[in-house]
Gaussian input, Z-matrix of N, CA and C with variables (Angstrom, degrees):
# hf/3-21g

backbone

0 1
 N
 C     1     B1
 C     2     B2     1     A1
 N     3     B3     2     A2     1     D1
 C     4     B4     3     A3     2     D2
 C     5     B5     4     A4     3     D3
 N     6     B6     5     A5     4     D4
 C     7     B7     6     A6     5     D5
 C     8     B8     7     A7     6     D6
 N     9     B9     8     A8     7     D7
 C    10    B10     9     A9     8     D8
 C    11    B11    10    A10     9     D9
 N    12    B12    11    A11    10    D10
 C    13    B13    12    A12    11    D11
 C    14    B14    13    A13    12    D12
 N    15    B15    14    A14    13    D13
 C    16    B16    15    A15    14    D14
 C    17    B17    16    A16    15    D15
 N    18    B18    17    A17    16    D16
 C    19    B19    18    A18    17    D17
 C    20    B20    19    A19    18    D18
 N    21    B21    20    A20    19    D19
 C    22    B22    21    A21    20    D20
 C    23    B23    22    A22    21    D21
 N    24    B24    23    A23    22    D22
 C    25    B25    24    A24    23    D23
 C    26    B26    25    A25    24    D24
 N    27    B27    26    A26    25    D25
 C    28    B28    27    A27    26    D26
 C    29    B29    28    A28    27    D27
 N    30    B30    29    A29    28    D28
 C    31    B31    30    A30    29    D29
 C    32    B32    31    A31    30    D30
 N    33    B33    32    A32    31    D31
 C    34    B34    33    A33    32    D32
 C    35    B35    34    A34    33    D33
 N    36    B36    35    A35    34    D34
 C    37    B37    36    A36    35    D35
 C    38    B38    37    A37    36    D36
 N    39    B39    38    A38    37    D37
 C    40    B40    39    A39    38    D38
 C    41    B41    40    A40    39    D39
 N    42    B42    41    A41    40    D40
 C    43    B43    42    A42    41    D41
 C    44    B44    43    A43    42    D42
 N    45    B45    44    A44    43    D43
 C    46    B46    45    A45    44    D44
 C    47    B47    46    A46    45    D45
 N    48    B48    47    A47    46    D46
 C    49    B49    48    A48    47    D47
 C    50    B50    49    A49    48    D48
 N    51    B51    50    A50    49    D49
 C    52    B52    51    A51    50    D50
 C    53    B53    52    A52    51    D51
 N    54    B54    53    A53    52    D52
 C    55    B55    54    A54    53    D53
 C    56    B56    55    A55    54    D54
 N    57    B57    56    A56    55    D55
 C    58    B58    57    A57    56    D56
 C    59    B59    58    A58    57    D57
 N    60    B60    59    A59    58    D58
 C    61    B61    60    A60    59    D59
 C    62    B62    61    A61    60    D60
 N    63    B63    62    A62    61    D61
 C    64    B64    63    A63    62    D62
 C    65    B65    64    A64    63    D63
 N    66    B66    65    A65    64    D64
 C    67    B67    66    A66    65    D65
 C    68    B68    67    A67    66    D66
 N    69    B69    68    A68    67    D67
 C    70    B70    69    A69    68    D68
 C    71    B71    70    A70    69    D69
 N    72    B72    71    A71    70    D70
 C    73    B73    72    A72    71    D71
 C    74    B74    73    A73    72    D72
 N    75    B75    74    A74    73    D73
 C    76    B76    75    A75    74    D74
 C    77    B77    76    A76    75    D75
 N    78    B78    77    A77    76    D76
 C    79    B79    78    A78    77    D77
 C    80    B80    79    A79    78    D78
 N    81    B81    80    A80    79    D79
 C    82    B82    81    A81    80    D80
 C    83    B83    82    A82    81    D81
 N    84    B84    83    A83    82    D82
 C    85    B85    84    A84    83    D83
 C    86    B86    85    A85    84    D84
 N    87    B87    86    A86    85    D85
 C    88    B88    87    A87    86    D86
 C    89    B89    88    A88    87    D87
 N    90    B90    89    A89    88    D88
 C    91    B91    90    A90    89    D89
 C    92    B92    91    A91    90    D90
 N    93    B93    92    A92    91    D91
 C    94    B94    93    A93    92    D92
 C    95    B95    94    A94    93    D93
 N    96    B96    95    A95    94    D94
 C    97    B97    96    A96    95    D95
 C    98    B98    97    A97    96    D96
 N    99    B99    98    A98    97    D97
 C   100   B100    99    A99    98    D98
 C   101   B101   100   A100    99    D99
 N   102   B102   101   A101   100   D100
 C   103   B103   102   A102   101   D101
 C   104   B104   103   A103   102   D102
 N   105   B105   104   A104   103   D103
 C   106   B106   105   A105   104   D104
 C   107   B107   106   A106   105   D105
 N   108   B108   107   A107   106   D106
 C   109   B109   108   A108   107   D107
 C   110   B110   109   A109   108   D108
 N   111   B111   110   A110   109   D109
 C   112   B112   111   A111   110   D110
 C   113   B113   112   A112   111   D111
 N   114   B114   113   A113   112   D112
 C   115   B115   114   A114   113   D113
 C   116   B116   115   A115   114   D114
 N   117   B117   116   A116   115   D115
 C   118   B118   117   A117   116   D116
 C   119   B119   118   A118   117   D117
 N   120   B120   119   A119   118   D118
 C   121   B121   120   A120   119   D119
 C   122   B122   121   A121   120   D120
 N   123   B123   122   A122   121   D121
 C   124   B124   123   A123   122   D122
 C   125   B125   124   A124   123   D123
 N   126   B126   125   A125   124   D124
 C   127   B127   126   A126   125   D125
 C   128   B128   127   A127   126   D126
 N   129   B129   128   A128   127   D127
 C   130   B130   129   A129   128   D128
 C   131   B131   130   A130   129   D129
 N   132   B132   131   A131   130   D130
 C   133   B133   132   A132   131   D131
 C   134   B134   133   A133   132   D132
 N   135   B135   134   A134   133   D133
 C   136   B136   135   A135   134   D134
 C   137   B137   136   A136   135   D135
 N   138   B138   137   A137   136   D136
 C   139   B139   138   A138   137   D137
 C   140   B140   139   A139   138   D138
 N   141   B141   140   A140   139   D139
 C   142   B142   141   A141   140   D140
 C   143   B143   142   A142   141   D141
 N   144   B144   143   A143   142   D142
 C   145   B145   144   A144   143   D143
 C   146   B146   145   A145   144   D144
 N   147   B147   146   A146   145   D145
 C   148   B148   147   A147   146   D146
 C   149   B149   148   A148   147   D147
 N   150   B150   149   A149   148   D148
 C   151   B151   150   A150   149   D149
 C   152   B152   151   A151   150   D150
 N   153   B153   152   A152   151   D151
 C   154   B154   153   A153   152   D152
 C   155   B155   154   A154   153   D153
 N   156   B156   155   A155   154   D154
 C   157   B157   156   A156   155   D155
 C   158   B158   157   A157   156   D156
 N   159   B159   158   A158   157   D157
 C   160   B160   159   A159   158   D158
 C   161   B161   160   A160   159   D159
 N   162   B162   161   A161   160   D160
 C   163   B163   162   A162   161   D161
 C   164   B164   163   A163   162   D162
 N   165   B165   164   A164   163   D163
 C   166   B166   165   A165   164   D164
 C   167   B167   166   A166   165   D165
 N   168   B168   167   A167   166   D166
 C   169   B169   168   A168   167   D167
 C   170   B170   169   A169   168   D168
 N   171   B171   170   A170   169   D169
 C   172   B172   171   A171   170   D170
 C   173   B173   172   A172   171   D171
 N   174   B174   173   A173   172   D172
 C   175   B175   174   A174   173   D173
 C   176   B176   175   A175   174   D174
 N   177   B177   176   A176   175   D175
 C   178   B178   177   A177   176   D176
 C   179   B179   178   A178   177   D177
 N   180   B180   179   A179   178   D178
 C   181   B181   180   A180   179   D179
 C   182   B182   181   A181   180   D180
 N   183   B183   182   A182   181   D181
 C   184   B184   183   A183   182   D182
 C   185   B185   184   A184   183   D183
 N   186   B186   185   A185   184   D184
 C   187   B187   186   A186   185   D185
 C   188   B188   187   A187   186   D186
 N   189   B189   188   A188   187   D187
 C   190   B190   189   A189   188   D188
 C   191   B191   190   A190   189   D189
 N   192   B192   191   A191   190   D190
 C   193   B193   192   A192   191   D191
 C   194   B194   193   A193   192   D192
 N   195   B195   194   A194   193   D193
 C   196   B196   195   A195   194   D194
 C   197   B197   196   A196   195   D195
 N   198   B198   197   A197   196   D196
 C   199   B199   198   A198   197   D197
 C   200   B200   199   A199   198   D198
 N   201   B201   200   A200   199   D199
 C   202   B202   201   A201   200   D200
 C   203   B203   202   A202   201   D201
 N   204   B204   203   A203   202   D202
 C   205   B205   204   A204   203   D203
 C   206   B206   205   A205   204   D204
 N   207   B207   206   A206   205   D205
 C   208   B208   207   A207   206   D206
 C   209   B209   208   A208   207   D207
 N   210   B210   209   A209   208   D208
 C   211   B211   210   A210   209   D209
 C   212   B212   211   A211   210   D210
 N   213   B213   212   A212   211   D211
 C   214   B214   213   A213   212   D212
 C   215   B215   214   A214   213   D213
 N   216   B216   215   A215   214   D214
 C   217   B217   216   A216   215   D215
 C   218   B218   217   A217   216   D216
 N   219   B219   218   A218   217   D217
 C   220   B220   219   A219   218   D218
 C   221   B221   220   A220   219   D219
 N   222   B222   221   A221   220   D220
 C   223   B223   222   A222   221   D221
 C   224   B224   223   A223   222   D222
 N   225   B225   224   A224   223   D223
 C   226   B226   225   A225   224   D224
 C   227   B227   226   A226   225   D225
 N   228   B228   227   A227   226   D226
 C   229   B229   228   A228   227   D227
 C   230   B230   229   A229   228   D228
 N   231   B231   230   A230   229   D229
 C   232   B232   231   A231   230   D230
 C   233   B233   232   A232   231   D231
 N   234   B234   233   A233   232   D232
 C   235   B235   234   A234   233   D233
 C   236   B236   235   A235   234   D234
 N   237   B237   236   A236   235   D235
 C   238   B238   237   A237   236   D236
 C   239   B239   238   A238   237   D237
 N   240   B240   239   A239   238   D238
 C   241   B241   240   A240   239   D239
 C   242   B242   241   A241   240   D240
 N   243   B243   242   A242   241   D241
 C   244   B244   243   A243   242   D242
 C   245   B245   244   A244   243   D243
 N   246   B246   245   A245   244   D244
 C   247   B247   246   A246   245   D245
 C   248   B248   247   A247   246   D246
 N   249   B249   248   A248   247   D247
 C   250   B250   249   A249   248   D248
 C   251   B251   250   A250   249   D249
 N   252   B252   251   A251   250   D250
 C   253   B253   252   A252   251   D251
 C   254   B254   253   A253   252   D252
 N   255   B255   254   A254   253   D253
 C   256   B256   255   A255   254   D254
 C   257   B257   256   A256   255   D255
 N   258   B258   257   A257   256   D256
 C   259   B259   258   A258   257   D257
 C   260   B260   259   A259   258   D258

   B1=1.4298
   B2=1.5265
   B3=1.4093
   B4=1.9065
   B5=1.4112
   B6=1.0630
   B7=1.6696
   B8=1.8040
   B9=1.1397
   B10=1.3142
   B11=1.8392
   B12=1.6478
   B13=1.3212
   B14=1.8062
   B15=1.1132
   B16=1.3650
   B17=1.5559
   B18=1.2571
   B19=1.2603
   B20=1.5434
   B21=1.3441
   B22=1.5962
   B23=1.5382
   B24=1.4443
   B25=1.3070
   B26=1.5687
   B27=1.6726
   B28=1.7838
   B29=1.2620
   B30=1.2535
   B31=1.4291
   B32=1.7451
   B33=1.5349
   B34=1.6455
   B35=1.5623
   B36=1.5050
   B37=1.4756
   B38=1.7241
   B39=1.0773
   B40=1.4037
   B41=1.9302
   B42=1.2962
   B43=1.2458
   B44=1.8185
   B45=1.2381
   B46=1.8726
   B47=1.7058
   B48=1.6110
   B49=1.2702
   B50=1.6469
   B51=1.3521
   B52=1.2306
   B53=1.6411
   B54=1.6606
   B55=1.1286
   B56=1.7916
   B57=1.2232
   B58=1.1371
   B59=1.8656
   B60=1.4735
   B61=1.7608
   B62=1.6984
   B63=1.5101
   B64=1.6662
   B65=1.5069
   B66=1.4353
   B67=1.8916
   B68=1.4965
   B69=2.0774
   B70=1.4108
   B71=1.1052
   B72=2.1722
   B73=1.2431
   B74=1.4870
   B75=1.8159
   B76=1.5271
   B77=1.4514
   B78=2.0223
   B79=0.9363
   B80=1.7970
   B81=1.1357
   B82=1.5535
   B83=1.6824
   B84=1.0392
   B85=1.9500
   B86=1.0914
   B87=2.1687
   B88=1.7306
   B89=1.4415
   B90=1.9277
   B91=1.2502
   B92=1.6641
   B93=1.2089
   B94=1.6793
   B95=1.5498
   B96=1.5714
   B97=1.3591
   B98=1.4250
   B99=0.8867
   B100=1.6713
   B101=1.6675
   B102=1.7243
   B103=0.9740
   B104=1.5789
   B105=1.3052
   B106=2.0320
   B107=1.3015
   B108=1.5191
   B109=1.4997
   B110=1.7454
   B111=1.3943
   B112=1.6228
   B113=1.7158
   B114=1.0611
   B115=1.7111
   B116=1.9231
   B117=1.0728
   B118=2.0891
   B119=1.1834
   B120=1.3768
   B121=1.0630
   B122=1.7147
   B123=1.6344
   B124=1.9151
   B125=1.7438
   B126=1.5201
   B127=0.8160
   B128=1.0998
   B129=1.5742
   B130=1.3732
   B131=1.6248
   B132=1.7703
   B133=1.2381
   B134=1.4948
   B135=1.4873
   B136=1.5839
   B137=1.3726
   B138=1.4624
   B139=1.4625
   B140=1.6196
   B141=1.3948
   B142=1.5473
   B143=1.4707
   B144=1.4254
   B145=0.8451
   B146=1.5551
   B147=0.9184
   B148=1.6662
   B149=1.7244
   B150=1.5021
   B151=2.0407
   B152=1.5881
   B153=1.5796
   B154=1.1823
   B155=1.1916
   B156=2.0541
   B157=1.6031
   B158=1.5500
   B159=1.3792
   B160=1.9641
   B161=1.8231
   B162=1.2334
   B163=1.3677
   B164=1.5925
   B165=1.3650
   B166=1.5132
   B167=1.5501
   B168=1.6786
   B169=1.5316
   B170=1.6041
   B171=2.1216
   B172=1.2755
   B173=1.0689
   B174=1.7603
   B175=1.7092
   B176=1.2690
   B177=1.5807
   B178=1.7150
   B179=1.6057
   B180=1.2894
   B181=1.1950
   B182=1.6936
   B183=1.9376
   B184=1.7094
   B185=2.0047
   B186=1.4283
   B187=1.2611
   B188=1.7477
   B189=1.4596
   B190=1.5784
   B191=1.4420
   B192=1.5919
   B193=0.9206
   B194=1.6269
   B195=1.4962
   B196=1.1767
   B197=1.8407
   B198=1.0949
   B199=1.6180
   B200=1.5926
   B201=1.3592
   B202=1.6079
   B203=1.5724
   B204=1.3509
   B205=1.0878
   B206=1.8350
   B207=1.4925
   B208=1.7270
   B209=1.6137
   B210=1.2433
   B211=1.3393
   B212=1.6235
   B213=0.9415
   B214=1.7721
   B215=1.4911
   B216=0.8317
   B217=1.8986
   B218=1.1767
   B219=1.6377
   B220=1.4151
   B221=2.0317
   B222=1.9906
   B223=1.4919
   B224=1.1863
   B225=1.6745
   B226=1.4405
   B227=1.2834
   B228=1.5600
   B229=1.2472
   B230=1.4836
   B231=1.3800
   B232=2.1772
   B233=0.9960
   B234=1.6422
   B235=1.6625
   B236=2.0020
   B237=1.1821
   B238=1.6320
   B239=2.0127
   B240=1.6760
   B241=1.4617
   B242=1.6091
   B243=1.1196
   B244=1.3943
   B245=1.7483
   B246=1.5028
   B247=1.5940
   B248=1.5057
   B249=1.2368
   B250=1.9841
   B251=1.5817
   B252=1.4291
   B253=2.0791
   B254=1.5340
   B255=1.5493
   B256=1.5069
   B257=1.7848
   B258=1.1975
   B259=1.4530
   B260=1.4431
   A1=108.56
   A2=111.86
   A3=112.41
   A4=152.95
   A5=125.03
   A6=101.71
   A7=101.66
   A8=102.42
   A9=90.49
   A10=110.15
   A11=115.87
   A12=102.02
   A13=103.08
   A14=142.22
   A15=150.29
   A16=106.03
   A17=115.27
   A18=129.33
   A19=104.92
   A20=106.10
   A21=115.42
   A22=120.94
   A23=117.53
   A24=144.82
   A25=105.24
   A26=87.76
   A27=82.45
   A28=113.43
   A29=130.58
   A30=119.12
   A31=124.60
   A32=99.16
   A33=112.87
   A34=117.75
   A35=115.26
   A36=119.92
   A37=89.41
   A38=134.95
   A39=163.13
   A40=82.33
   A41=118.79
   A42=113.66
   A43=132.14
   A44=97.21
   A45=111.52
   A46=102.96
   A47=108.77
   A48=107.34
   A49=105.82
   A50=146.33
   A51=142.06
   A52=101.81
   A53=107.68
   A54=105.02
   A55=126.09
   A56=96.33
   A57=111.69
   A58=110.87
   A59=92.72
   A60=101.94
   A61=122.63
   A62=110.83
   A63=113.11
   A64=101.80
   A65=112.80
   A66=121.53
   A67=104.98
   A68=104.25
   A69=96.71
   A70=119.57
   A71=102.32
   A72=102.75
   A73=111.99
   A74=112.03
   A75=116.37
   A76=101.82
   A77=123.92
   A78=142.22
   A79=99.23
   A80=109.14
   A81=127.25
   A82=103.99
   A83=97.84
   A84=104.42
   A85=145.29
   A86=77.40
   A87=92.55
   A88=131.05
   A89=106.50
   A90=139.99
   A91=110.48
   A92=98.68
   A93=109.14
   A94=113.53
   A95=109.95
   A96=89.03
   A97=118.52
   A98=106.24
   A99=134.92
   A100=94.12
   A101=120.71
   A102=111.85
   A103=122.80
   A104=103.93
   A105=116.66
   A106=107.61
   A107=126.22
   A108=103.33
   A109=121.50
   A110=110.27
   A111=132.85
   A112=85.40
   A113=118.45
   A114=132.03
   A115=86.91
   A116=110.20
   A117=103.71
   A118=103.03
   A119=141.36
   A120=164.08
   A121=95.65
   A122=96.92
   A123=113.42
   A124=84.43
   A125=148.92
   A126=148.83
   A127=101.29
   A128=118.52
   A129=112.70
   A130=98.50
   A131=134.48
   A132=130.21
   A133=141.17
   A134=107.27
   A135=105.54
   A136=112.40
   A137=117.46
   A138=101.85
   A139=105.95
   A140=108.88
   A141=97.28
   A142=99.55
   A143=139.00
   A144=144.74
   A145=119.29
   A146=103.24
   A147=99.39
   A148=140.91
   A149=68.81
   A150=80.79
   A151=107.44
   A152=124.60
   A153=139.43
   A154=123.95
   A155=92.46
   A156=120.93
   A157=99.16
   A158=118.49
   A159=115.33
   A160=94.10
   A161=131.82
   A162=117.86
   A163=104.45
   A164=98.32
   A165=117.64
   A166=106.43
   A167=128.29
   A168=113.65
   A169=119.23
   A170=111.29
   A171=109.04
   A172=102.65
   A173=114.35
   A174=100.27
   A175=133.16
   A176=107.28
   A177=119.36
   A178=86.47
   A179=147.30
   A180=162.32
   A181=89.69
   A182=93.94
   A183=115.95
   A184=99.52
   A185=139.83
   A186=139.78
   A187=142.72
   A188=86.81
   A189=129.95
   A190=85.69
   A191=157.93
   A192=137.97
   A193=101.38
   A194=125.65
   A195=160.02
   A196=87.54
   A197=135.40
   A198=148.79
   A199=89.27
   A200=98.11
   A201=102.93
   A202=104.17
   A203=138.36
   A204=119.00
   A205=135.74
   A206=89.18
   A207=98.44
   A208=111.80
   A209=131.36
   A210=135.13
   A211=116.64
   A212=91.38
   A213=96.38
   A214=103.70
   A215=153.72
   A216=164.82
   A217=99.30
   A218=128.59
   A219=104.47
   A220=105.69
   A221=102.21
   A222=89.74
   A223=99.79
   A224=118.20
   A225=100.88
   A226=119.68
   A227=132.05
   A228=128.26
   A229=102.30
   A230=117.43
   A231=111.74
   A232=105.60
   A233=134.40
   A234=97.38
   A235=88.29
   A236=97.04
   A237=99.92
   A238=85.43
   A239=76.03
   A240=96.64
   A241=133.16
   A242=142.07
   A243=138.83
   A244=108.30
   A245=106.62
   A246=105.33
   A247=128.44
   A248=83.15
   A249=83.04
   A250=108.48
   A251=102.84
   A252=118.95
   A253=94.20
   A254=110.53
   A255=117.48
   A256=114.61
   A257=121.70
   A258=129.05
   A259=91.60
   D1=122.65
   D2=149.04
   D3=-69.35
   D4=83.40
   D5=-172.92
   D6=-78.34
   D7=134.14
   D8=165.55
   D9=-112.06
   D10=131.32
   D11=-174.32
   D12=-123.73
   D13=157.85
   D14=143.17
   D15=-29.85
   D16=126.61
   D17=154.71
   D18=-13.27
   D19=-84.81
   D20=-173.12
   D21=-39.24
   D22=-37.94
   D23=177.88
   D24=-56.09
   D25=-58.25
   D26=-179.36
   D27=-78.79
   D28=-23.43
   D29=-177.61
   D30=-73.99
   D31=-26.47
   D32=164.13
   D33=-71.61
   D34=-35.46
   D35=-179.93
   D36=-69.82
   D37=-79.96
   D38=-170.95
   D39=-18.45
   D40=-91.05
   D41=178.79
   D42=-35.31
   D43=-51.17
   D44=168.08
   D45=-47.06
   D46=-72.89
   D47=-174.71
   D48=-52.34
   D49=-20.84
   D50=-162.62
   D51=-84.21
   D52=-38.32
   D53=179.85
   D54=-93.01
   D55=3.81
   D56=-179.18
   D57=-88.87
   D58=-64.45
   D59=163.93
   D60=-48.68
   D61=-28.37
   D62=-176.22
   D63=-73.93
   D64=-11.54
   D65=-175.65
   D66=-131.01
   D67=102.02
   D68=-177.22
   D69=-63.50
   D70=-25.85
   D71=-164.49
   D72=-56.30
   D73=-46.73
   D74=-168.70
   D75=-40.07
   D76=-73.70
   D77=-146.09
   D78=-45.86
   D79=-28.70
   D80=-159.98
   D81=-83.23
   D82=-42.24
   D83=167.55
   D84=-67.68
   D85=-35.32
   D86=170.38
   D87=-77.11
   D88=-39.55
   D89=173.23
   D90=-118.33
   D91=86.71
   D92=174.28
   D93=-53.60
   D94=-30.44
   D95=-176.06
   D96=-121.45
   D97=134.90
   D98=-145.12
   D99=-61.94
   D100=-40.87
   D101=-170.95
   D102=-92.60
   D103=18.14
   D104=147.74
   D105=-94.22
   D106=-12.63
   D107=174.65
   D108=-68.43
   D109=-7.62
   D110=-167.58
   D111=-64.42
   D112=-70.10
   D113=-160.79
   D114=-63.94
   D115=-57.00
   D116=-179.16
   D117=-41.30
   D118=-63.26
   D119=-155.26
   D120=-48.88
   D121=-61.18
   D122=-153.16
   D123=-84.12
   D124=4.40
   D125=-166.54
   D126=-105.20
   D127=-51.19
   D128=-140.46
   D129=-105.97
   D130=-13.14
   D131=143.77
   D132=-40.66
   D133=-37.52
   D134=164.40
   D135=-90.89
   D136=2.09
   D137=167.23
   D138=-79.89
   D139=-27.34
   D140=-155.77
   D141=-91.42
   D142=4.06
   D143=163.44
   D144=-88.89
   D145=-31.07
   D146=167.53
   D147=-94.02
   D148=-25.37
   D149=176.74
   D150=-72.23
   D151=116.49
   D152=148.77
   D153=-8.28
   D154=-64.33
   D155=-147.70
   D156=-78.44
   D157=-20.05
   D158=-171.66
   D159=-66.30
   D160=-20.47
   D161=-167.82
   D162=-127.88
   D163=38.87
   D164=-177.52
   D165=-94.96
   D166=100.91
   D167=174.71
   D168=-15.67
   D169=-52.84
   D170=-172.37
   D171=-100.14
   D172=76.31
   D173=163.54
   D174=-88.77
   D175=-5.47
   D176=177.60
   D177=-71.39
   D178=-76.82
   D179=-118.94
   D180=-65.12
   D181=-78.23
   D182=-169.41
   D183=-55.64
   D184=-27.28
   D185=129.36
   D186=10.68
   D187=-86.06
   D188=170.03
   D189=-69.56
   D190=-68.04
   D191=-113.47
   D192=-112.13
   D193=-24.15
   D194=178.01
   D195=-74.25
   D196=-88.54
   D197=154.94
   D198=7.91
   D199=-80.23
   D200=-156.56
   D201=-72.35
   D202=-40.33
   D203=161.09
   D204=-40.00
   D205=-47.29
   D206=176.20
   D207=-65.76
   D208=-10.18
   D209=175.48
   D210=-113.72
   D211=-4.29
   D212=160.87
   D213=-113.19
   D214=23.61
   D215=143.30
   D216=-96.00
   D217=-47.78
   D218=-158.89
   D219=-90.43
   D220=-19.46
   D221=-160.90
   D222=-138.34
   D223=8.16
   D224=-167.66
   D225=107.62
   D226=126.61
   D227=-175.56
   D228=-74.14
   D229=-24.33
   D230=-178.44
   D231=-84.29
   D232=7.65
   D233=172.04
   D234=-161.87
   D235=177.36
   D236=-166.22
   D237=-135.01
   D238=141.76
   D239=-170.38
   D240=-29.35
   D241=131.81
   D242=-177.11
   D243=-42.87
   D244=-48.83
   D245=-178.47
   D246=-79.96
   D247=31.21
   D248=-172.24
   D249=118.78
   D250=157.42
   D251=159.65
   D252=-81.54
   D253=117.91
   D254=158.35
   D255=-34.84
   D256=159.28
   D257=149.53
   D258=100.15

């Protein structure tokens, strides 16, 4: 199977899943069942191997800037998504 995602896409998923996996407890609250964490797992290795920007001095900056791009594509620069601020 392919996902294909945008740079920006992967670099915002790439971080979430980083902070999600560094907290079993979170991962465990979010995804109760242990046996979708198998596919997180196989997801979240070729992100961290490919993204540039994770070992980028400005990765809060290039981050934030990736963030705000993906929410002005998906909803509009005047308003932020019905389901929540990503991250």
């Amino acid at each position: 199977m392919t996902i294909k995602l945008s740079r920006d896409q992967a670099f915002v998923l790439s971080d979430w899943l980083y902070e999600v996996m560094m907290r079993s407890d979170k991962l465990s609250a979010i995804v109760p069942d242990k046996a979708v964490w198998s596919a997180i797992y196989a997801i979240s290795g070729p992100l961290e191997t490919t993204l540039p920007e994770i070992f980028m001095p400005n990765y809060a900056e290039r981050l934030e800037q990736a963030r705000r791009c993906l929410i002005a594509d998906m909803v509009g620069d005047e308003e932020e998504p019905e389901f929540g601020e990503p991250g």
